[in-house]
C-alpha positions as MATLAB code, in Angstrom:
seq = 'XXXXXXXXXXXXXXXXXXXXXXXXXXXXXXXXXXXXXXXXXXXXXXXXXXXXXXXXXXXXXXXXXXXXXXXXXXXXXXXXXXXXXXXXXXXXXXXXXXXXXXXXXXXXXXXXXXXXXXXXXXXXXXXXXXXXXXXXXXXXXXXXXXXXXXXXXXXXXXXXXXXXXXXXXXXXXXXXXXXXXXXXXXXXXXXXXXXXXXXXXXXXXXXXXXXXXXXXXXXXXXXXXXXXXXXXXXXXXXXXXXXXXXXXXXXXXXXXXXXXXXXXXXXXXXXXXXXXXXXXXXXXXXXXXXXXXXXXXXXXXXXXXXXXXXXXXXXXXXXXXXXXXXXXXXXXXXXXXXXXXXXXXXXXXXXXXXXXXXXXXXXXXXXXXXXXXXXXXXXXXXXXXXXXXXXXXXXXXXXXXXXXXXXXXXXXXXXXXXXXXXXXXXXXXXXXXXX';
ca = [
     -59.852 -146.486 -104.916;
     -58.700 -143.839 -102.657;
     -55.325 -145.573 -100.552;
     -56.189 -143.362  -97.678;
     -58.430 -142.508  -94.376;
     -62.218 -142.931  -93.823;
     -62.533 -141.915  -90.731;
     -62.011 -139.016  -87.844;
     -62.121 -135.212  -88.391;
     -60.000 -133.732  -91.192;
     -57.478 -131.189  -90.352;
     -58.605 -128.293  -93.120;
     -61.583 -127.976  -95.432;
     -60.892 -126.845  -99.181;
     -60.939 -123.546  -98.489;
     -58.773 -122.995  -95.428;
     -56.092 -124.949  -97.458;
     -56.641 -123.138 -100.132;
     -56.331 -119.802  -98.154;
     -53.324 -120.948  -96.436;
     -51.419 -121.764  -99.458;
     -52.375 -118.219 -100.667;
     -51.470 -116.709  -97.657;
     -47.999 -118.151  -97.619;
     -47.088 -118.484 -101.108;
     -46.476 -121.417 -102.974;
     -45.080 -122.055 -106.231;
     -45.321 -118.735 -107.591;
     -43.133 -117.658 -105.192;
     -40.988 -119.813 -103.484;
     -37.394 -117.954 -103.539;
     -36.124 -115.909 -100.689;
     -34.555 -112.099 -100.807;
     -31.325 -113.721  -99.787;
     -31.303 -116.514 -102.686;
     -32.738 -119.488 -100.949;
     -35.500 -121.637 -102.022;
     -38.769 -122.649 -100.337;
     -40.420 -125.041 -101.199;
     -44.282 -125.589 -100.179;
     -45.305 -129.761  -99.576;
     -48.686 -130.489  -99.184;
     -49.037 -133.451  -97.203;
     -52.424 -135.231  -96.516;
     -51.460 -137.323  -93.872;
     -53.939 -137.115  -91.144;
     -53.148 -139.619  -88.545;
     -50.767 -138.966  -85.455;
     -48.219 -141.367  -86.591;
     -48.010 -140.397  -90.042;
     -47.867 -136.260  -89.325;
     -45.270 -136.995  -86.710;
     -43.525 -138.896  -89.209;
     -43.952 -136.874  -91.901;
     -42.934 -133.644  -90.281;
     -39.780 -135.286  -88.690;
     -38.462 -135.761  -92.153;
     -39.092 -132.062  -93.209;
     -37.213 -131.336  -90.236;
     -34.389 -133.457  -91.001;
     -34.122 -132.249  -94.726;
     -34.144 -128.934  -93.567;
     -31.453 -129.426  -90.805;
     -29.678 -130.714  -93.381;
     -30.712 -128.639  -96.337;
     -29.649 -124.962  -95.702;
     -30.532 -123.359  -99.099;
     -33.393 -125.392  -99.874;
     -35.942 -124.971  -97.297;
     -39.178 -126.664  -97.425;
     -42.572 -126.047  -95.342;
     -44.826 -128.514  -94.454;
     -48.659 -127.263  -95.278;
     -51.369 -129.832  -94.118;
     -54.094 -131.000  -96.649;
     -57.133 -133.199  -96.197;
     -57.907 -135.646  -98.324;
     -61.987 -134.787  -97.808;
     -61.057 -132.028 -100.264;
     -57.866 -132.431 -101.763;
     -58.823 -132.752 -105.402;
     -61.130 -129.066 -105.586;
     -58.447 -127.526 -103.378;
     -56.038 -128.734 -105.616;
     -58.428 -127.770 -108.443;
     -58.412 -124.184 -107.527;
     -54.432 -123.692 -106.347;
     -53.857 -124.962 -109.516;
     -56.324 -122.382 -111.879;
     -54.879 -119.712 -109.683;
     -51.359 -120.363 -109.952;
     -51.077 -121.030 -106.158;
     -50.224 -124.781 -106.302;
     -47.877 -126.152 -103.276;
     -44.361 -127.286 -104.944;
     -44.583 -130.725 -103.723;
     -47.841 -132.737 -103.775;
     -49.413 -135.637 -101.984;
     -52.216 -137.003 -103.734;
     -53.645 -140.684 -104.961;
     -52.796 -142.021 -108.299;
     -56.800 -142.461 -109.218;
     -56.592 -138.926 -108.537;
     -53.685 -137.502 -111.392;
     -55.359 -138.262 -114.303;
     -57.466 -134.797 -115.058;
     -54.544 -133.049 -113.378;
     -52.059 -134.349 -115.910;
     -54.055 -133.708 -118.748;
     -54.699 -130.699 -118.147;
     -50.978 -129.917 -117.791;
     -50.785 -129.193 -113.896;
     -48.342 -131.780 -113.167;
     -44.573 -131.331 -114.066;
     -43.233 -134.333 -116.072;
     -40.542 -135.663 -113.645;
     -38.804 -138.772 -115.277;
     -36.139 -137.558 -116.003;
     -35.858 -135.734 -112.596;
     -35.689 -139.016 -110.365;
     -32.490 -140.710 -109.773;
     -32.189 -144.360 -111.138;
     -32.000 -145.492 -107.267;
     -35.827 -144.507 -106.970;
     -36.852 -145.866 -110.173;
     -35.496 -148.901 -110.070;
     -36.574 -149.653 -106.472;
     -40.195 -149.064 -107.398;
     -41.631 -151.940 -109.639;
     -42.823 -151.237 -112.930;
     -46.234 -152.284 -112.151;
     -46.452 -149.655 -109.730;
     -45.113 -146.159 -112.220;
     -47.619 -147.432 -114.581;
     -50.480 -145.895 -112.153;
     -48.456 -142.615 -112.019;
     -47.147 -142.821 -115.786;
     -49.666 -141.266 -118.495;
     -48.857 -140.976 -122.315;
     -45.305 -141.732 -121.402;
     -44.713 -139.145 -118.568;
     -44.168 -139.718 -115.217;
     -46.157 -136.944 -113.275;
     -45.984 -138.279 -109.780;
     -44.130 -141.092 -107.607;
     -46.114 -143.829 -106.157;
     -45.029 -144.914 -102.374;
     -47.464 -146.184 -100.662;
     -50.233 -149.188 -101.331;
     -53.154 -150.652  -99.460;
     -54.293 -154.352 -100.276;
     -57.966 -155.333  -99.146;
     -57.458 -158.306  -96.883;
     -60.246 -160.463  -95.188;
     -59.883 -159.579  -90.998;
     -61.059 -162.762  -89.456;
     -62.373 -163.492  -85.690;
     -59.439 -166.105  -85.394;
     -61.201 -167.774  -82.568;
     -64.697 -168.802  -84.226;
     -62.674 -170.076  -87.626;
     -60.572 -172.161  -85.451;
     -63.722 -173.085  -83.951;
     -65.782 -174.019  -86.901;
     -62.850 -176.122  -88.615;
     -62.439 -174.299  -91.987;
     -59.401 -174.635  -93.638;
     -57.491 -171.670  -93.204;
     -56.516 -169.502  -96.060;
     -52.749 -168.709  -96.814;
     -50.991 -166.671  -99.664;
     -49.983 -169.667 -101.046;
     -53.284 -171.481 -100.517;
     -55.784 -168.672 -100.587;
     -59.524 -169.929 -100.761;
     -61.180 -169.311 -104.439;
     -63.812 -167.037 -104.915;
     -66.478 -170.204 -104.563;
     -64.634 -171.830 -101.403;
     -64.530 -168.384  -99.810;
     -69.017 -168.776 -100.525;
     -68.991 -171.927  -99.077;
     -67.089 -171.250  -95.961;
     -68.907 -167.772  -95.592;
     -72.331 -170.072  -95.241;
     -70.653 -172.583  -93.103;
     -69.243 -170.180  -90.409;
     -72.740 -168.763  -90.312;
     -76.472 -167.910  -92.364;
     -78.076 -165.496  -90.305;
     -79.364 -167.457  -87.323;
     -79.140 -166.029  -84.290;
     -77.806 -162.741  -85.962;
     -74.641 -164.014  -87.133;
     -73.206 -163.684  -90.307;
     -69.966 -165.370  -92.050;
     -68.773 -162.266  -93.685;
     -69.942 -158.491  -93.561;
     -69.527 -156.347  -96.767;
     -69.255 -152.253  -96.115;
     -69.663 -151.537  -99.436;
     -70.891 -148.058  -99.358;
     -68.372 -147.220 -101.738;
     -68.932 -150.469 -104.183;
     -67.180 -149.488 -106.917;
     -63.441 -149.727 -106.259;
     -63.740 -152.713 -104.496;
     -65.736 -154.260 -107.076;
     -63.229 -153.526 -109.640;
     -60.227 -154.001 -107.594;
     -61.169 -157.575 -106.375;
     -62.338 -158.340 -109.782;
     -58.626 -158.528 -111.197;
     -58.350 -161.952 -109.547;
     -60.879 -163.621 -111.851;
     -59.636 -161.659 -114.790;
     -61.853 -159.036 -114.758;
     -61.168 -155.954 -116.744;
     -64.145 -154.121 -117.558;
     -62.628 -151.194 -119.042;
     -61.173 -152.157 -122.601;
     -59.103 -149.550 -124.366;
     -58.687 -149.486 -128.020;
     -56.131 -148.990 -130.889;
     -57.347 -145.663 -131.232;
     -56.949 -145.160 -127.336;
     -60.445 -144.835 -126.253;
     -62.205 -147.099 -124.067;
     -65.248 -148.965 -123.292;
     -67.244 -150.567 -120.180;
     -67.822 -153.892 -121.195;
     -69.224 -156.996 -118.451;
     -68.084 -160.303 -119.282;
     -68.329 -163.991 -117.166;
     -64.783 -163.108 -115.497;
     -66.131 -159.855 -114.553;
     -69.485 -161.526 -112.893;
     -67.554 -163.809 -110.066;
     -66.672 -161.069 -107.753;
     -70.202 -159.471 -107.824;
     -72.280 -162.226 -108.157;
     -70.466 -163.596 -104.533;
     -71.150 -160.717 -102.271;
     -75.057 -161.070 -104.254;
     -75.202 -164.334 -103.426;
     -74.207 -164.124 -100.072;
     -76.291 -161.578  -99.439;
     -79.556 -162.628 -100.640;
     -79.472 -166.628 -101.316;
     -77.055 -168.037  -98.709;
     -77.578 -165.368  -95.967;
     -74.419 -165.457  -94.908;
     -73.840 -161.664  -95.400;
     -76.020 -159.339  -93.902;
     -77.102 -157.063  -96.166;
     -77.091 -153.977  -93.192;
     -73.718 -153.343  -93.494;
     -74.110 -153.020  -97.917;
     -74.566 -149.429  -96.848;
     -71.928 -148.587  -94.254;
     -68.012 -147.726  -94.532;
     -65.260 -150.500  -92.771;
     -65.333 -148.351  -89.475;
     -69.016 -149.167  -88.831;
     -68.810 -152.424  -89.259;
     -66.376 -152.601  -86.177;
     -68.587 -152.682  -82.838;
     -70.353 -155.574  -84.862;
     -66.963 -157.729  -85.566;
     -65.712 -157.291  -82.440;
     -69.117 -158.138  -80.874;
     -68.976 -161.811  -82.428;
     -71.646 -160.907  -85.136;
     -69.468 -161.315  -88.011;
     -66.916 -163.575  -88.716;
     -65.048 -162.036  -91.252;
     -64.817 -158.273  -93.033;
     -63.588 -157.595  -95.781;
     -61.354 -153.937  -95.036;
     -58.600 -152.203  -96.302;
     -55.190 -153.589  -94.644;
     -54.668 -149.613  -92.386;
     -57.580 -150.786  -90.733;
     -55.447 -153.239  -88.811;
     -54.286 -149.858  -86.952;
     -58.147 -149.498  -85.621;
     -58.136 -153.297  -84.539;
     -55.315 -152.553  -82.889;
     -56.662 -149.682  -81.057;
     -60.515 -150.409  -80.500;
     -60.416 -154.153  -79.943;
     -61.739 -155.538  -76.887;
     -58.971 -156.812  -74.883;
     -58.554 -160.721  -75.328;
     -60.031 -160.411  -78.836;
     -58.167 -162.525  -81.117;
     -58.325 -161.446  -85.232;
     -55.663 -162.053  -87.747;
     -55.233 -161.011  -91.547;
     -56.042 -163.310  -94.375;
     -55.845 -162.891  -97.888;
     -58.738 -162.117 -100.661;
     -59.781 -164.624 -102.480;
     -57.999 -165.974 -105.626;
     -59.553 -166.679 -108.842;
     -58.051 -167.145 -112.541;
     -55.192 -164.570 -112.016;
     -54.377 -165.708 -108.581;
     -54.243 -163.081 -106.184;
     -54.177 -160.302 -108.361;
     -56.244 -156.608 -107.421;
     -56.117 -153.608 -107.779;
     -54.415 -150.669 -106.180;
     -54.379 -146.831 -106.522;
     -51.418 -145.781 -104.373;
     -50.574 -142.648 -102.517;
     -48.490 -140.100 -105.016;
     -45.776 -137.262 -104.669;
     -45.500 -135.398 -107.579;
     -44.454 -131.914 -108.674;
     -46.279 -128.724 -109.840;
     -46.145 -127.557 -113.395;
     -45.848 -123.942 -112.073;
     -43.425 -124.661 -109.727;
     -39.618 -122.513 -110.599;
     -37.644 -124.928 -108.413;
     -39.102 -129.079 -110.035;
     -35.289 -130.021 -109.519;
     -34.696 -129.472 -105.775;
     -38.363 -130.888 -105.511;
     -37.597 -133.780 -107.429;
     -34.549 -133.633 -104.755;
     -36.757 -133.617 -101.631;
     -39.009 -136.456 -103.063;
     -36.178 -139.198 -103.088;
     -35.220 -137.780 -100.011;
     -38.673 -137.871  -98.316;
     -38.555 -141.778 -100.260;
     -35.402 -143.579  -99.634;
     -35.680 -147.126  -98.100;
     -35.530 -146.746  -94.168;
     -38.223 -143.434  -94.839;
     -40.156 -145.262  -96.945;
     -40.336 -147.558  -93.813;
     -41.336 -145.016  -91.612;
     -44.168 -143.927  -93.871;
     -45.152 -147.444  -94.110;
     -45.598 -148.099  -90.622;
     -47.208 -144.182  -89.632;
     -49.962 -145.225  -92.374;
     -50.398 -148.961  -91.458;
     -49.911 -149.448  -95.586;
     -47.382 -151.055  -97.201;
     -44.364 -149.051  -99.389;
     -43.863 -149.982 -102.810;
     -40.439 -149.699 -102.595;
     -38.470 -152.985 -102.959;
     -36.116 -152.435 -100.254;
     -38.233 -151.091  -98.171;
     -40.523 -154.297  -98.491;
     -37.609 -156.226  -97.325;
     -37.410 -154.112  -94.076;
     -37.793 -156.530  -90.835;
     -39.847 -154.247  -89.367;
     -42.901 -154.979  -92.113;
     -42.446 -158.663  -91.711;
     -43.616 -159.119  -88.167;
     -46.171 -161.256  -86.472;
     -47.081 -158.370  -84.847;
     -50.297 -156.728  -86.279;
     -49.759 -159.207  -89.447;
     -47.415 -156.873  -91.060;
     -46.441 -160.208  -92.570;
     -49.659 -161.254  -94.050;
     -49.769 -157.967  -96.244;
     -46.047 -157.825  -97.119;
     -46.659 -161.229  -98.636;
     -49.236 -159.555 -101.178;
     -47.764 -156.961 -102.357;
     -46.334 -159.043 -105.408;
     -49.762 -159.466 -106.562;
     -50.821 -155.839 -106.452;
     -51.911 -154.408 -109.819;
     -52.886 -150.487 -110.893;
     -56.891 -150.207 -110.282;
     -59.093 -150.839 -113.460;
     -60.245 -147.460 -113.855;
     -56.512 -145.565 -112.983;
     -56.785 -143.644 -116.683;
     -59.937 -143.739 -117.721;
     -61.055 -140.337 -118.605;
     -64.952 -139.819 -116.801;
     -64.321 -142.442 -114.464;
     -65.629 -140.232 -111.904;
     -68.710 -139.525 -113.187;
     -69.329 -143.179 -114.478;
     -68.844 -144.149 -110.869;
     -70.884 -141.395 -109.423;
     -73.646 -141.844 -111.939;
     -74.007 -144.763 -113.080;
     -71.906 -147.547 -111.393;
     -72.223 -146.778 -107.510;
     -76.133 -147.025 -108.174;
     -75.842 -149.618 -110.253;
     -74.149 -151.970 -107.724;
     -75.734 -151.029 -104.805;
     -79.295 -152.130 -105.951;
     -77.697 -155.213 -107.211;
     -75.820 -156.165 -103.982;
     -79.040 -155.608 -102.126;
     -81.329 -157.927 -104.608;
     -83.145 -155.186 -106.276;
     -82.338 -155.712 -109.522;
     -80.841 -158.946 -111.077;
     -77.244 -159.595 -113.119;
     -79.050 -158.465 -116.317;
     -79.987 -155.537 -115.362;
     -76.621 -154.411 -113.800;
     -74.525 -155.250 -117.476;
     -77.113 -152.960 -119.169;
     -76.862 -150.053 -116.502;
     -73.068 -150.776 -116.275;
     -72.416 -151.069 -120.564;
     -75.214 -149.160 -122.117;
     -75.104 -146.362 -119.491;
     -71.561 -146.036 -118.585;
     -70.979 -145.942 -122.175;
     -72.544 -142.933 -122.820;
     -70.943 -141.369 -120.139;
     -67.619 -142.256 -121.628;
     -68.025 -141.323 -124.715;
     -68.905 -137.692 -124.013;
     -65.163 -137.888 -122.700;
     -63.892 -139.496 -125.797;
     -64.989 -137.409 -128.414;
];
């Protein structure tokens, strides 16, 4: 899963990134004539909140930073990883990097990330949970910083589920995966074009893994000898076999939106066809901003299953070039760019939550207010995503899995047929990987 935007024009394309970073130099070449240092940060953040906040704190570590001067260069996460990709192979890589964890695998084994454990004060390390350097941490290096998270919540039409009567779901009472069926159906089957829950799964895969870590599902196993398998067990079906099942024997999801990303789903929510979606928690920011006025919604939590409210996250990464001459004074900006009350700031320009302890503690992510509270409750539960090492993940997903699970969601092929397509295929893809 990619923590980050779906929506509105990106600010560069691969190639005008990639020019721009030539064009001013980047960690080839980041010292000045009279002995200072520049340092290049790529930053993908893309909405006005997070650039304004993300540029005010370049500004402020340069105010206060006279011999270590850093530039902000904007990236777009539409191209980030062939951009990256080519800075890299031609020694042009920005100093400082914003990325996604599910995104530093291939980069760190192929030795384009600097190692930067032993960089990072003990303040940063210890205020990030263990949990979440695991997604940044690979054979025993750390090769990037994880700050920021994004939980999939269920955004419900509070009006109509205050309506209907259903019990209403709470961190500490969440609804299981088969009460979450049954009150899907109840709140409504398709008559009269409304629907309990809408699924945009045009992008299946994360989600179906991600979700999946509340019923125990795993999916990929690794080995004693470190390589790993797709396997599909029962704990692995639940999640699936729902959004099937609501889809094509209850009726209580319509299957139009299998094919569309959270944003299209909208218009329909806020138009009283759907009860409930399924979105990423940012999206709250869109709510927010596109909701007709008098609309009331409010954030619940996934459903629960064996391992509670457990999913899976791949959060947004800093991390450090292996070609870069100055890794200490960017190992200095990142804790910088990450203590508590930034970390905040970042937070709340993003609409995600920080991963940073303190942070988490900040009033300011515990309101009322746009449910900041509802997601801040979750974050204890938040786990790295399935797939976060797994070498030709992204061709198992392209090829086999996104396939796969669309034509299953939809009712074109049965639970059978999506274990063979997910085991026997996927496992050839692996093991070309593995060899």
């Amino acid at each position: 899963m990619r923590t980050a935007p779906r929506l509105g024009p990106r600010l560069v394309t691969a190639a005008a990134t990639a020019l721009a970073l030539l064009l001013t130099g980047c960690s080839g070449d980041s010292g000045d004539d009279d002995g200072k240092i520049t340092l290049q940060f790529q930053s993908l953040a893309w909405q006005k909140e997070s650039v304004d906040a993300n540029k005010a704190l370049v500004k402020e570590w340069n105010a206060t930073h006279p011999d270590v001067k850093v530039e902000y260069v904007q990236g777009s996460w539409d191209s980030v990883h062939d951009q990256l990709l080519t800075s890299f192979e031609g020694g042009e890589a920005p100093d400082i990097i914003h990325d996604a964890s599910d995104d530093l695998a291939d980069f760190a084994y192929g030795g384009y990330l600097a190692d930067i454990g032993d960089l990072l004060p003990e303040r940063l390390k210890s205020d990030i949970p263990k949990r979440s350097w695991e997604t940044t941490t690979f054979g025993g290096k750390v090769y990037g910083v994880p700050f920021l998270q994004e939980p999939r919540v269920l955004i419900a039409n509070a009006k109509w589920l205050k309506k209907s009567g259903v019990r209403i779901p709470t961190p500490e009472k969440p609804w299981s995966w088969a009460e979450f069926r049954s009150v899907s159906k109840e709140l409504g089957d398709g008559t009269d074009g409304k629907y309990g829950v809408a699924w945009p799964l045009k992008e299946p895969v994360s989600a179906t893994l991600n979700l999946s870590l509340s019923t125990g599902g795993k999916m990929f196993h690794r080995g004693a000898d470190g390589k790993v398998d797709v396997r599909f067990d029962a704990a692995d079906e639940i999640m699936p076999r729902t959004v099937h099942d609501q889809v094509n024997t209850d009726k209580s999801a319509s299957g139009t939106t299998l094919g569309m990303g959270g944003s299209d789903t909208l218009p329909g929510f806020f138009g009283g066809k759907y009860a409930m979606v399924p979105l990423g928690f940012s999206y709250r920011q869109q709510i927010v901003q596109q909701a007709p006025k008098g609309f009331d919604w409010q954030v619940l939590p996934a459903p629960a299953g064996a391992e509670g409210l457990a999913q899976g996250v791949s959060p947004q990464t800093l991390s450090v070039s292996e070609d870069s001459p100055h890794k200490k004074e960017a190992a200095e900006f990142i804790d910088f760019f990450l203590q508590p009350d930034n970390m905040v700031k970042l937070a709340r320009g993003d609409w995600m939550l920080p991963t940073g302890a303190e942070a988490l503690r900040d009033p300011a992510l515990r309101t009322k207010k746009d449910d900041w509270a509802a997601g801040t409750a979750l974050a204890e539960h938040l786990r790295p995503a399935p797939a976060q090492s797994v070498r030709g993940y992204p061709e198992w997903k392209d090829k086999v899995a996104t396939p796969a699970l669309q034509e299953y969601y939809s009712g074109a092929i049965g639970l059978d047929e999506l274990r063979k397509r997910l085991v026997k295929d996927g496992n050839l893809v692996l093991k070309r990987y593995q060899r």
